[in-house]
TIRO-2110 file (N, C-alpha, C; in Angstrom, 1 decimal):
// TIRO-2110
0.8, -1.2, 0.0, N, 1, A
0.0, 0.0, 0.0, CA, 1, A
0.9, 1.3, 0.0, C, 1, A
2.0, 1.2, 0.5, N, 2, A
2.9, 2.3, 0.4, CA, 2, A
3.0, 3.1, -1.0, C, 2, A
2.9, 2.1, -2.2, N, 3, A
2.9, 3.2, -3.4, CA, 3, A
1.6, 3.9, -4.0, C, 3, A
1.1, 3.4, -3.3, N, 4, A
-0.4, 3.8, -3.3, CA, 4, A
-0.6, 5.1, -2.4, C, 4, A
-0.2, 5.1, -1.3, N, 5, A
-0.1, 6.2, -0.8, CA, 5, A
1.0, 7.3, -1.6, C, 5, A
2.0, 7.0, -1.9, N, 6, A
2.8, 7.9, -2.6, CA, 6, A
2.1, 8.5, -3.7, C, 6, A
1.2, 7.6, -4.3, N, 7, A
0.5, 8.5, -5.6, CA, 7, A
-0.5, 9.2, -4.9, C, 7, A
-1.1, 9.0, -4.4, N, 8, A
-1.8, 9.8, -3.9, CA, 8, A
-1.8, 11.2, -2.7, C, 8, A
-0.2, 11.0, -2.4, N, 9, A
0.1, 12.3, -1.8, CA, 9, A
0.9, 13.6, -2.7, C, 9, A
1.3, 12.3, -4.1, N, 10, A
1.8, 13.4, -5.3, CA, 10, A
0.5, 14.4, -5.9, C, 10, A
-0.8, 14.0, -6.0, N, 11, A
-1.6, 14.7, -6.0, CA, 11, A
-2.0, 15.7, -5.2, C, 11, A
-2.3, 15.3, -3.7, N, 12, A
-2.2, 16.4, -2.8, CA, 12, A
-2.1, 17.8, -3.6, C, 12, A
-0.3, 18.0, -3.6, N, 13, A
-0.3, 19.8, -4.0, CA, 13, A
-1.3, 20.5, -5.0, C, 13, A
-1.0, 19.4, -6.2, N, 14, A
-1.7, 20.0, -7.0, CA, 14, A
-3.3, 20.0, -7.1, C, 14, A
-3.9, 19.3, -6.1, N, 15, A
-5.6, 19.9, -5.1, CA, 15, A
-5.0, 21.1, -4.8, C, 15, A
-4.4, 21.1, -4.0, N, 16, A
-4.1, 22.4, -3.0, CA, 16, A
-3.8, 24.0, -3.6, C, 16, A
-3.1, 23.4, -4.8, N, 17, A
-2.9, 25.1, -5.9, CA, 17, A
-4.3, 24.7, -6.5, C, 17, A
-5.4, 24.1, -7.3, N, 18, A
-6.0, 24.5, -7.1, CA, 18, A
-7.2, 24.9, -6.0, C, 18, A
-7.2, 24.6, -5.0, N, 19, A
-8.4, 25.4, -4.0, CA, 19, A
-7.7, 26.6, -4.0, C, 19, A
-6.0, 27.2, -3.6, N, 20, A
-5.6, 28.2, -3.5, CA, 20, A
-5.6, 29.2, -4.7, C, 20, A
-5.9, 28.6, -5.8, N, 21, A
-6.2, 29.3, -6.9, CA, 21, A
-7.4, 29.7, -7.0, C, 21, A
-8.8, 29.1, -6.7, N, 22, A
-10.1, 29.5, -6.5, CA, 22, A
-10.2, 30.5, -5.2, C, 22, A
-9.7, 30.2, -4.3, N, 23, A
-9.8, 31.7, -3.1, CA, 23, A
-9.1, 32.7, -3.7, C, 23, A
-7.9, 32.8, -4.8, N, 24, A
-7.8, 34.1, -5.3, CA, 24, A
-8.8, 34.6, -6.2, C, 24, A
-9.2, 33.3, -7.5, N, 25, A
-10.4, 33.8, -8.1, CA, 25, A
-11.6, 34.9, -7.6, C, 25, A
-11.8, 34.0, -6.3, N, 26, A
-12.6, 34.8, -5.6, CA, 26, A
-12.5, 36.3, -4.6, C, 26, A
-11.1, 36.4, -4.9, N, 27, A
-11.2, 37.5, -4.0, CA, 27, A
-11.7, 38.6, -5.5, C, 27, A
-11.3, 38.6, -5.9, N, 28, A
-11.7, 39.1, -7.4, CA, 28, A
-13.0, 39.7, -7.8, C, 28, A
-14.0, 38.3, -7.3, N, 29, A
-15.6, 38.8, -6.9, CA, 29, A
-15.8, 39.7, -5.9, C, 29, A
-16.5, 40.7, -5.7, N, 30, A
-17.2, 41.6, -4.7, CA, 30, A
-18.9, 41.6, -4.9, C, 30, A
-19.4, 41.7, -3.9, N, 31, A
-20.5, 41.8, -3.7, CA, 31, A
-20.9, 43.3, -2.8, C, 31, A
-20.1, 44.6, -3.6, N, 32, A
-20.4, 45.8, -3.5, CA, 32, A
-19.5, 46.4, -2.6, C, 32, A
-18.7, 45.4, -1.6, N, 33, A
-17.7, 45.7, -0.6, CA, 33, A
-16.1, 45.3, -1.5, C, 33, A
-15.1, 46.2, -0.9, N, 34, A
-13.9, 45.9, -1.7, CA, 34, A
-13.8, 45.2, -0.5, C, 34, A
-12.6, 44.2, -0.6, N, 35, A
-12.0, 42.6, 0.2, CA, 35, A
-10.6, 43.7, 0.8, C, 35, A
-10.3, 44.0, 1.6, N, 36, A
-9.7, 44.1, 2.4, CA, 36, A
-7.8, 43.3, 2.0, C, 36, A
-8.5, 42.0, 1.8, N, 37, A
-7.5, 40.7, 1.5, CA, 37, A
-6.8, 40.7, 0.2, C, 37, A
-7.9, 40.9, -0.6, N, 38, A
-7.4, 40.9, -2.1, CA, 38, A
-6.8, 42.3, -2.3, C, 38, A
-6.8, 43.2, -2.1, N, 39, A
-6.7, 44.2, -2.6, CA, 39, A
-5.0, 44.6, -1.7, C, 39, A
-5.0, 43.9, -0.4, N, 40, A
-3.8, 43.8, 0.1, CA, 40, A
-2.7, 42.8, -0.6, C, 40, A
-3.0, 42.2, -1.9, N, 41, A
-2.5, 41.3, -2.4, CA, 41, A
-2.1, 41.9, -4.1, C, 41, A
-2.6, 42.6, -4.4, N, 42, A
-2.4, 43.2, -5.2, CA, 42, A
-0.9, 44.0, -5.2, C, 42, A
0.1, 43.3, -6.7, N, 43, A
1.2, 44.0, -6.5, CA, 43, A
1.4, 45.4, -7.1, C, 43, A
2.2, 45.6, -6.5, N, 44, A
2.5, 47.1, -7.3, CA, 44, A
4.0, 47.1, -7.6, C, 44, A
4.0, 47.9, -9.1, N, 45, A
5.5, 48.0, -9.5, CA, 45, A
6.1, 49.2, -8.8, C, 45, A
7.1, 48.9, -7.7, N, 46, A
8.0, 50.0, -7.2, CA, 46, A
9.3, 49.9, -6.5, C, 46, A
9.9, 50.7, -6.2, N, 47, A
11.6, 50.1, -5.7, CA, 47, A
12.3, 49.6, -6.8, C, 47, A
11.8, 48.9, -7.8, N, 48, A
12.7, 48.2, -8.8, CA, 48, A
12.2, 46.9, -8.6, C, 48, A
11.1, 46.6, -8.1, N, 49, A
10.2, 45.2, -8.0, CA, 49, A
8.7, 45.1, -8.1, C, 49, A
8.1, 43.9, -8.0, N, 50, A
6.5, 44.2, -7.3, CA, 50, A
6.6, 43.6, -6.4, C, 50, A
5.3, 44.7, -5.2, N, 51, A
5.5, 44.1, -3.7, CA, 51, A
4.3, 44.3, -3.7, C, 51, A
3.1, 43.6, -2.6, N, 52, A
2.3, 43.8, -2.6, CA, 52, A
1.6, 45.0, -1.8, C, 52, A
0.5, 45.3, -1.6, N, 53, A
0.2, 46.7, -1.3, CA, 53, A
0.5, 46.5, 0.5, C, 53, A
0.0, 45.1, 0.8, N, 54, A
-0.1, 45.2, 2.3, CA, 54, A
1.4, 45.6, 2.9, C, 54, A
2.6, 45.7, 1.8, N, 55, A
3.9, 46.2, 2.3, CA, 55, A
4.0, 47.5, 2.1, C, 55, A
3.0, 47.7, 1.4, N, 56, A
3.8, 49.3, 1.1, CA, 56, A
2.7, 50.3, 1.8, C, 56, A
2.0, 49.8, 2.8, N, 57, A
1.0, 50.9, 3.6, CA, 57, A
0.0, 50.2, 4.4, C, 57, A
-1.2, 50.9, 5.0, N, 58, A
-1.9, 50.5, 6.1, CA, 58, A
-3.1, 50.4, 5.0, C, 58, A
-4.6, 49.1, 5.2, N, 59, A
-5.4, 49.1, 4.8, CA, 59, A
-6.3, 49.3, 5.7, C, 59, A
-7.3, 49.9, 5.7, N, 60, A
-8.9, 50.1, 6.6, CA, 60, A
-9.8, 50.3, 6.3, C, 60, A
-10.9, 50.1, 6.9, N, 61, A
-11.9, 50.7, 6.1, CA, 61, A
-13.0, 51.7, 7.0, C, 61, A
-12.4, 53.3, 7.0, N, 62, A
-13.2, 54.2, 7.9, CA, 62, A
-14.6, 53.9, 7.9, C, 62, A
-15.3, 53.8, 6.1, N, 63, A
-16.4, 54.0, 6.5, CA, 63, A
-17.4, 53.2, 5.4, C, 63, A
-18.8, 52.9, 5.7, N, 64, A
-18.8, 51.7, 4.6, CA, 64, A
-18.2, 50.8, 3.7, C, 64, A
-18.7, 50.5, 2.8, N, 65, A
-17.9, 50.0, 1.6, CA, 65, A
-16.5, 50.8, 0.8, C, 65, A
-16.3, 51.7, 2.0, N, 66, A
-14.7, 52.4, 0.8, CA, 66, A
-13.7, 52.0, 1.9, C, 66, A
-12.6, 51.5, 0.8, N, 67, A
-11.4, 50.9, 1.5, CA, 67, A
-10.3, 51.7, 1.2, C, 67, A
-9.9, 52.4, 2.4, N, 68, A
-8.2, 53.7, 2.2, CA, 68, A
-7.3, 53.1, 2.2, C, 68, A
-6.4, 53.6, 1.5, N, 69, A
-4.9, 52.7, 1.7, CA, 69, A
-3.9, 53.6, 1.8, C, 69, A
-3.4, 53.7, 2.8, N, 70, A
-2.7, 54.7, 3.1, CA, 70, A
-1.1, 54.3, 3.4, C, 70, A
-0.3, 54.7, 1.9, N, 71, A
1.5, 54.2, 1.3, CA, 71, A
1.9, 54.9, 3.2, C, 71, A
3.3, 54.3, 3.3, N, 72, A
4.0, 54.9, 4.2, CA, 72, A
4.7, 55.9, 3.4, C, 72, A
4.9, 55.3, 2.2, N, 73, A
6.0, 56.4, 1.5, CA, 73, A
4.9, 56.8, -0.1, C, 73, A
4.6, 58.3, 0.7, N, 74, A
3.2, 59.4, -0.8, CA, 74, A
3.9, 59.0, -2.1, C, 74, A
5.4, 58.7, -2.2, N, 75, A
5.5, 59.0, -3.5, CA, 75, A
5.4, 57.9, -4.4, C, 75, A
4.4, 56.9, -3.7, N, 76, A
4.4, 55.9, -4.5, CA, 76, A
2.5, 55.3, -4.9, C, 76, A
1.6, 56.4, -4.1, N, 77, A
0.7, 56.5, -4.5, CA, 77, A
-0.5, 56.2, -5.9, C, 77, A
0.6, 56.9, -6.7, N, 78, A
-0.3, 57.0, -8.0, CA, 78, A
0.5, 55.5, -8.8, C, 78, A
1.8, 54.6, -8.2, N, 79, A
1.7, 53.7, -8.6, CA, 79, A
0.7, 52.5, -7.9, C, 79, A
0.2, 52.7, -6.9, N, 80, A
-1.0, 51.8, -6.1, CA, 80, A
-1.9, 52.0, -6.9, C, 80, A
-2.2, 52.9, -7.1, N, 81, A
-3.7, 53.7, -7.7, CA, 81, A
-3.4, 52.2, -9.1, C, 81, A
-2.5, 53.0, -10.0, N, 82, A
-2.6, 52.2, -11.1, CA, 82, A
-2.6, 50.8, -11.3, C, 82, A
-2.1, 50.2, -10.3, N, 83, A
-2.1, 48.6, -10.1, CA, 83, A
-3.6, 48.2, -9.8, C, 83, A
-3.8, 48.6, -8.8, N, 84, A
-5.4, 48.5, -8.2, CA, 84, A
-6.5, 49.4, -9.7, C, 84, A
-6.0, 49.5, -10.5, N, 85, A
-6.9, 50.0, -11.7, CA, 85, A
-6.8, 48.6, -12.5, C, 85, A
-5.6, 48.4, -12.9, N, 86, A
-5.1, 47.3, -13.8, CA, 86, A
-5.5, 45.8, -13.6, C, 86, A
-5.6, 45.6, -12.1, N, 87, A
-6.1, 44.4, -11.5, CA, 87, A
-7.4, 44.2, -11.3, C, 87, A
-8.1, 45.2, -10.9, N, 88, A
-9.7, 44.8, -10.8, CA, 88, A
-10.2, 45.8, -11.5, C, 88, A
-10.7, 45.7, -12.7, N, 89, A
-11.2, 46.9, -13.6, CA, 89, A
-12.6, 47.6, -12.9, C, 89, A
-13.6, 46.9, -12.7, N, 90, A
-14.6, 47.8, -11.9, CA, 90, A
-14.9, 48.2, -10.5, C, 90, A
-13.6, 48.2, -10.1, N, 91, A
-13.5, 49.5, -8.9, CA, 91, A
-13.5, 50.5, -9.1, C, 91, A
-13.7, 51.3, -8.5, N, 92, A
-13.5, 52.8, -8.4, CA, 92, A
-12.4, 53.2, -7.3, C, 92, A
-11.1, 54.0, -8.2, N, 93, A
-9.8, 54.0, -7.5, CA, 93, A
-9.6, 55.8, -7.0, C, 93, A
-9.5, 56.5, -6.7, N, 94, A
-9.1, 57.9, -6.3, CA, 94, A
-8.0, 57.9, -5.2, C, 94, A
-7.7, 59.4, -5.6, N, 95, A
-5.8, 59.5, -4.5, CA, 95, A
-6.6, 61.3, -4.1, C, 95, A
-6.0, 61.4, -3.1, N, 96, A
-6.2, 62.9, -2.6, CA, 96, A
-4.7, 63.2, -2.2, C, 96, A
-4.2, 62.9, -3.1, N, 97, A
-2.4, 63.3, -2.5, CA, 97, A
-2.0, 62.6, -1.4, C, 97, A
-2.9, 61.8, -0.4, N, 98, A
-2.3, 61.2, 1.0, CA, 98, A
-2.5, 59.8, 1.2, C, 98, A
-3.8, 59.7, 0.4, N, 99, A
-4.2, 58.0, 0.5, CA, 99, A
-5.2, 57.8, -0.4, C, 99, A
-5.0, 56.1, -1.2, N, 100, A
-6.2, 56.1, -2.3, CA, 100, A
-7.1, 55.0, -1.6, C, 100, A
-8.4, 56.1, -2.3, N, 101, A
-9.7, 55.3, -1.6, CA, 101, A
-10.2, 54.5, -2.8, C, 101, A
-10.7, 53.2, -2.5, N, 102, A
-11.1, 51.8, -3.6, CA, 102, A
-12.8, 52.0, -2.8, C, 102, A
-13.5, 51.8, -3.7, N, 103, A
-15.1, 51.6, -3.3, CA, 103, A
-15.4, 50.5, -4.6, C, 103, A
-16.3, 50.2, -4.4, N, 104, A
-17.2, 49.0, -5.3, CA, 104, A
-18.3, 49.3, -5.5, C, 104, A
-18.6, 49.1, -7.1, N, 105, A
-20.3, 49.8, -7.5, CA, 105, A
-21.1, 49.3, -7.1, C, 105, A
-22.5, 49.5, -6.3, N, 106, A
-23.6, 48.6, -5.9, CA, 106, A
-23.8, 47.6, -6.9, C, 106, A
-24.2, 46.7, -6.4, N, 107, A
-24.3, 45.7, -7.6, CA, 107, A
-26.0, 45.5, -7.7, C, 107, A
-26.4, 46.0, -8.9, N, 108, A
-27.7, 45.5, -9.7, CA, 108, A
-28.6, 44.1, -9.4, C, 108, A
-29.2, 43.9, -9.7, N, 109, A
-29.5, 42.7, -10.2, CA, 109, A
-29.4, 41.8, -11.0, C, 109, A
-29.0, 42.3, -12.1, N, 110, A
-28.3, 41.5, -13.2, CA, 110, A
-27.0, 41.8, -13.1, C, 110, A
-26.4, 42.3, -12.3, N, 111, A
-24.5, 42.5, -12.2, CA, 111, A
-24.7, 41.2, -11.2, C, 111, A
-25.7, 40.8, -10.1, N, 112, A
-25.5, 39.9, -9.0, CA, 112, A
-25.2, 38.2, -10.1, C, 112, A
-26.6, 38.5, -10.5, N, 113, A
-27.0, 37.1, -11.4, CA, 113, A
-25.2, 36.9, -12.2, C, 113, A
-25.3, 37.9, -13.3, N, 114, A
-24.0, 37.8, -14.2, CA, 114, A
-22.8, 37.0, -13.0, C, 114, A
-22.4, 37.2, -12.1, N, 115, A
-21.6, 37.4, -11.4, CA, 115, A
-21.4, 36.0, -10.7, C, 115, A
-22.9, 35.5, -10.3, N, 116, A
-22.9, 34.2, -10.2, CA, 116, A
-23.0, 33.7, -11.0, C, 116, A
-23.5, 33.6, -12.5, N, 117, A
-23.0, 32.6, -13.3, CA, 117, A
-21.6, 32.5, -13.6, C, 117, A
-20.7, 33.4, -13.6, N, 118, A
-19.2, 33.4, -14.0, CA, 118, A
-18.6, 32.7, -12.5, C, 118, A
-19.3, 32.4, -11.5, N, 119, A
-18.6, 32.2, -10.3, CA, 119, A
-19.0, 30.1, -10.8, C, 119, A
-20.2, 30.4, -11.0, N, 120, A
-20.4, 28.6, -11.4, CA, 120, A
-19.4, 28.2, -12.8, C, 120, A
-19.3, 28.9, -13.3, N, 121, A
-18.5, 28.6, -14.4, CA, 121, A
-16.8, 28.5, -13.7, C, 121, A
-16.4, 29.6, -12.9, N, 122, A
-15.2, 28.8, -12.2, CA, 122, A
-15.0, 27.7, -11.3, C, 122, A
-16.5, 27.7, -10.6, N, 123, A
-16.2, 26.5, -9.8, CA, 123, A
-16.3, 25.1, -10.7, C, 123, A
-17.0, 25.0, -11.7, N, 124, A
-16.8, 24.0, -12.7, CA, 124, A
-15.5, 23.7, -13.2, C, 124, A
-14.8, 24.7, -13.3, N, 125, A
-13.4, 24.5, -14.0, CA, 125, A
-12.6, 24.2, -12.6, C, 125, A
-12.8, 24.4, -11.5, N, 126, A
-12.3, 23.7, -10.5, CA, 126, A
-12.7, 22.3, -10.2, C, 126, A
-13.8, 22.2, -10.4, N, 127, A
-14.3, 20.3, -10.4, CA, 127, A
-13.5, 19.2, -11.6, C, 127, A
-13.7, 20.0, -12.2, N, 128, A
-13.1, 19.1, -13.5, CA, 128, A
-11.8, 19.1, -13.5, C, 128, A
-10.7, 20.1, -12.7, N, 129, A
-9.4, 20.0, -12.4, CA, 129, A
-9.3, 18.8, -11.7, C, 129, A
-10.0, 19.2, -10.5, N, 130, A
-10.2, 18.2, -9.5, CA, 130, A
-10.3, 16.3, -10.0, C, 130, A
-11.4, 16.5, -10.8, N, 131, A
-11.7, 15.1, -11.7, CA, 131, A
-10.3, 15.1, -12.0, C, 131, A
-10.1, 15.5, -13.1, N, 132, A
-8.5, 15.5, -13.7, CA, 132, A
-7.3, 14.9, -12.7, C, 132, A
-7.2, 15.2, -12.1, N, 133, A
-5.5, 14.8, -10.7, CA, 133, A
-6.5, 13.4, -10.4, C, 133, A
-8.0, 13.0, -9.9, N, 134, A
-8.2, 11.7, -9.9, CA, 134, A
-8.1, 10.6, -10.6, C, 134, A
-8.1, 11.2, -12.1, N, 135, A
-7.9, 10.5, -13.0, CA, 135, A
-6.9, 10.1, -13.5, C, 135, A
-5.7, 10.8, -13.2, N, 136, A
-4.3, 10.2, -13.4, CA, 136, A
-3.9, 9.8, -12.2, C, 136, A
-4.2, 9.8, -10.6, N, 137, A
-3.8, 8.7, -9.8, CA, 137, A
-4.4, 8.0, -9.9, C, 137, A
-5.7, 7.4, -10.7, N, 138, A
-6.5, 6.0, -10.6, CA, 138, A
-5.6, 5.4, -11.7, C, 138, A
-5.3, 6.3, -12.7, N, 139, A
-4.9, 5.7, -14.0, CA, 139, A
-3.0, 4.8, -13.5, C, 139, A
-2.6, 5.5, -12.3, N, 140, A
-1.5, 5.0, -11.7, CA, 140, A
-1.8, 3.6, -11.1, C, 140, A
-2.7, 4.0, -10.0, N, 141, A
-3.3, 3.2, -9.5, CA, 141, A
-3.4, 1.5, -10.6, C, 141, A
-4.2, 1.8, -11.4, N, 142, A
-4.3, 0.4, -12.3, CA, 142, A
-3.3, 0.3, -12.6, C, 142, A
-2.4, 0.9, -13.5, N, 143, A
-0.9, 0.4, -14.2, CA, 143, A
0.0, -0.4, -13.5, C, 143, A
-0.4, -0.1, -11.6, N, 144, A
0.6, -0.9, -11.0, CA, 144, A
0.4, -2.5, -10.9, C, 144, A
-1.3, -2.1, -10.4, N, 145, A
-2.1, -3.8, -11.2, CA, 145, A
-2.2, -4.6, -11.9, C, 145, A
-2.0, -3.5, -13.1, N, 146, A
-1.2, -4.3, -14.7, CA, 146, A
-0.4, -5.1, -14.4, C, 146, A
0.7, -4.2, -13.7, N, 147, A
2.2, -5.2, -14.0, CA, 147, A
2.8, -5.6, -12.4, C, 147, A
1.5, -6.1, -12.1, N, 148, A
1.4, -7.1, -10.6, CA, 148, A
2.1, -6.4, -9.4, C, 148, A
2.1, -5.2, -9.5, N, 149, A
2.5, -4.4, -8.3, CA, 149, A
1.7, -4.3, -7.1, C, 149, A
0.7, -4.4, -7.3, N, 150, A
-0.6, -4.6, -5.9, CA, 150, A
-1.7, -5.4, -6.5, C, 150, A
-2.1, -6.2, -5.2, N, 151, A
-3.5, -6.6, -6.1, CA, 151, A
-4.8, -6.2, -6.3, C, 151, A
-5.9, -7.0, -6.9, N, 152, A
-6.7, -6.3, -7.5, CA, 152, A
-7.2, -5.6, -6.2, C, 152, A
-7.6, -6.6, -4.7, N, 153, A
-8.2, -5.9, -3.6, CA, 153, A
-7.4, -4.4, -3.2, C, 153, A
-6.1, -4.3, -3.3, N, 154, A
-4.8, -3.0, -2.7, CA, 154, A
-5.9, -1.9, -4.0, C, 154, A
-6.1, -2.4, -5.2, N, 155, A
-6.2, -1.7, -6.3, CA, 155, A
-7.6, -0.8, -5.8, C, 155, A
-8.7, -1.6, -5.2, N, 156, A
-10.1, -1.4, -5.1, CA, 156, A
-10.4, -0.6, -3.7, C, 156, A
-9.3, -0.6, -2.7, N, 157, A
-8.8, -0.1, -2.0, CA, 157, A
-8.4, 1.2, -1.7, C, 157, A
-7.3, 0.9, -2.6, N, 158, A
-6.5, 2.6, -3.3, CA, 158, A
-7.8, 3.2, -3.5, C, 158, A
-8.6, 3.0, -4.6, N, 159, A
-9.5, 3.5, -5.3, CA, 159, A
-10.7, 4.8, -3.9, C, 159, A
-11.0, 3.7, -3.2, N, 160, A
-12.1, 4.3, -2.0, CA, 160, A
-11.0, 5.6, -1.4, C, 160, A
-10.0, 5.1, -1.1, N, 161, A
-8.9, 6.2, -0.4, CA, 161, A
-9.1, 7.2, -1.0, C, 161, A
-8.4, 6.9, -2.6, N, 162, A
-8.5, 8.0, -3.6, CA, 162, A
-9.8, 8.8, -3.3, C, 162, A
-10.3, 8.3, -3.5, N, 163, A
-12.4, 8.6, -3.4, CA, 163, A
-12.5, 9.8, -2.6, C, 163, A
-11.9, 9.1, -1.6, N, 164, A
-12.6, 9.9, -0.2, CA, 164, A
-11.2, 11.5, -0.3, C, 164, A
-10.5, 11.4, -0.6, N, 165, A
-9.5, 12.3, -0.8, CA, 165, A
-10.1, 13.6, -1.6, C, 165, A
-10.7, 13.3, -2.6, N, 166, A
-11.4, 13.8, -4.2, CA, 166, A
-12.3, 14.4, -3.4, C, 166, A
-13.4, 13.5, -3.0, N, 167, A
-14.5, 14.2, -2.1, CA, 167, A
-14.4, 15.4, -1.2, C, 167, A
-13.0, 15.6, -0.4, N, 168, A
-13.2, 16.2, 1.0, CA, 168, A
-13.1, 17.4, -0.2, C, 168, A
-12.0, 17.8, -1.0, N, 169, A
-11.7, 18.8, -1.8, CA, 169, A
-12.6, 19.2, -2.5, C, 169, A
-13.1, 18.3, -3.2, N, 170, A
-14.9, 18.9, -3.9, CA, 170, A
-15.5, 19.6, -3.0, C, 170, A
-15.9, 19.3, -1.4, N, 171, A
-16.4, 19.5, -0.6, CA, 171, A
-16.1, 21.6, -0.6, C, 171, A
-14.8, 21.1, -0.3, N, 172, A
-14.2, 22.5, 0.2, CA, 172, A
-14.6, 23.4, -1.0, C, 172, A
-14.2, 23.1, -1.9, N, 173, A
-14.8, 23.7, -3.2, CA, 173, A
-16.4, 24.3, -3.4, C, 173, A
-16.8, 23.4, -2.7, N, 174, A
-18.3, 23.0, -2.9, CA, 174, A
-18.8, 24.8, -1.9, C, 174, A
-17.9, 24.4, -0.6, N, 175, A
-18.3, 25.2, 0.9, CA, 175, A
-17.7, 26.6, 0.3, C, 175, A
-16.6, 26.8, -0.6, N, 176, A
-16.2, 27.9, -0.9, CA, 176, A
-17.1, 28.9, -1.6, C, 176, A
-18.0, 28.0, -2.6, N, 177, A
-18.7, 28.5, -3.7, CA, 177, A
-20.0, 28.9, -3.3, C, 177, A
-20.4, 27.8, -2.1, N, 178, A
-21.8, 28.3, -1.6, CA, 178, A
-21.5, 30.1, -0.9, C, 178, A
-20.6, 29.8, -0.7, N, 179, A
-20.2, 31.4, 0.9, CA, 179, A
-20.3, 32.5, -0.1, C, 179, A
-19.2, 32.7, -1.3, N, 180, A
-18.9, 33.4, -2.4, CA, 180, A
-20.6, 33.4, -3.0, C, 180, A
-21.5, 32.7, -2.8, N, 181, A
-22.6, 32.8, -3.8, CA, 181, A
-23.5, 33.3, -3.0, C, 181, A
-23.4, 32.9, -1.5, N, 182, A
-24.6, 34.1, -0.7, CA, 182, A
-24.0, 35.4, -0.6, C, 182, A
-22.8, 35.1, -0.4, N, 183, A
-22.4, 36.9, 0.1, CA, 183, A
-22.7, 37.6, -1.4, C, 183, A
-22.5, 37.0, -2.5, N, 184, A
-23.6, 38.1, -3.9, CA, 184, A
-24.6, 38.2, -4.1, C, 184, A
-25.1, 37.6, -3.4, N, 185, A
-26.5, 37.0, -3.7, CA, 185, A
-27.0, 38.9, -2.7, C, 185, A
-26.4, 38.6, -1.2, N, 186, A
-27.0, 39.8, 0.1, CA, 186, A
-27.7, 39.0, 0.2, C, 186, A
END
């Protein structure tokens, strides 16, 4: 059973870049509030690098849905501004010379709907990733059966392991999409 476990922990990472790839997806989505998180993730080109914003100043949010970001060092402002333009197109970005304020347009009713279906359409492309890494450890799984490396019971075995592995991830996926779909929904 040991190589059975090894295929199936070589999959691991690649579940895990994608869940970690769908929580960025999602920071992406707003439901009228800017994310705090994402927006602290967002790089900006300066120094002679990209760093992200949560290094280069304080994030808060004084007062409803507008989020200030306030550089430690002004002269690098209007490059925040421009990153946070470039990365999420429909925000609304402003500088008053000291700090740039990010707000998010109310969302409609057909910006909600739109919004959820592009959010089902990512979560689909995360299930079917998902499928995808099952289907090349099962496809391991058999080849070792083939050529009498475990038997058929180790094989049928692996398989439920596999199973239950696929599942918990779907799950998460599943729990991520429901949360992302009420909080658009309001």
């Amino acid at each position: 059973m040991e190589p059975i476990k090894q295929i199936i922990n070589n999959i691991k990472p690649n579940l895990e870049r994608i869940v970690e790839f769908l929580r960025k997806e999602f920071m992406n989505f707003h439901a009228g509030q800017v994310s705090a998180d994402a927006i602290g993730e967002i790089e900006v080109s300066c120094y002679g690098s990209l760093m992200p914003i949560i290094q280069l100043g304080t994030i808060r949010r004084p007062e409803g849905g507008v989020l200030v970001i306030e550089p430690w060092d002004k002269s690098i402002l209007k490059d925040i501004q421009k990153a946070i333009s470039i990365t999420v197109s429909n925000l609304s970005v402003s500088s008053d010379g000291d700090v740039v304020r990010v707000s998010a347009p109310a969302l409609t009713k057909e910006n909600r709907q739109a919004l959820i279906r592009e959010l089902h359409q990512i979560l689909e492309e995360a299930r079917i990733s998902i499928r995808g890494q099952r289907e090349l450890a099962w496809k391991e799984i058999q080849d070792m059966e083939r050529i009498k490396e475990i038997t058929e019971d180790d094989k049928f075995r692996a398989k439920d392991e596999l199973q239950k592995i696929i599942d918990q991830y779907n799950e998460t996926v599943e729990g991520m999409g429901g949360l992302k779909e009420k909080e658009i929904s309001g």
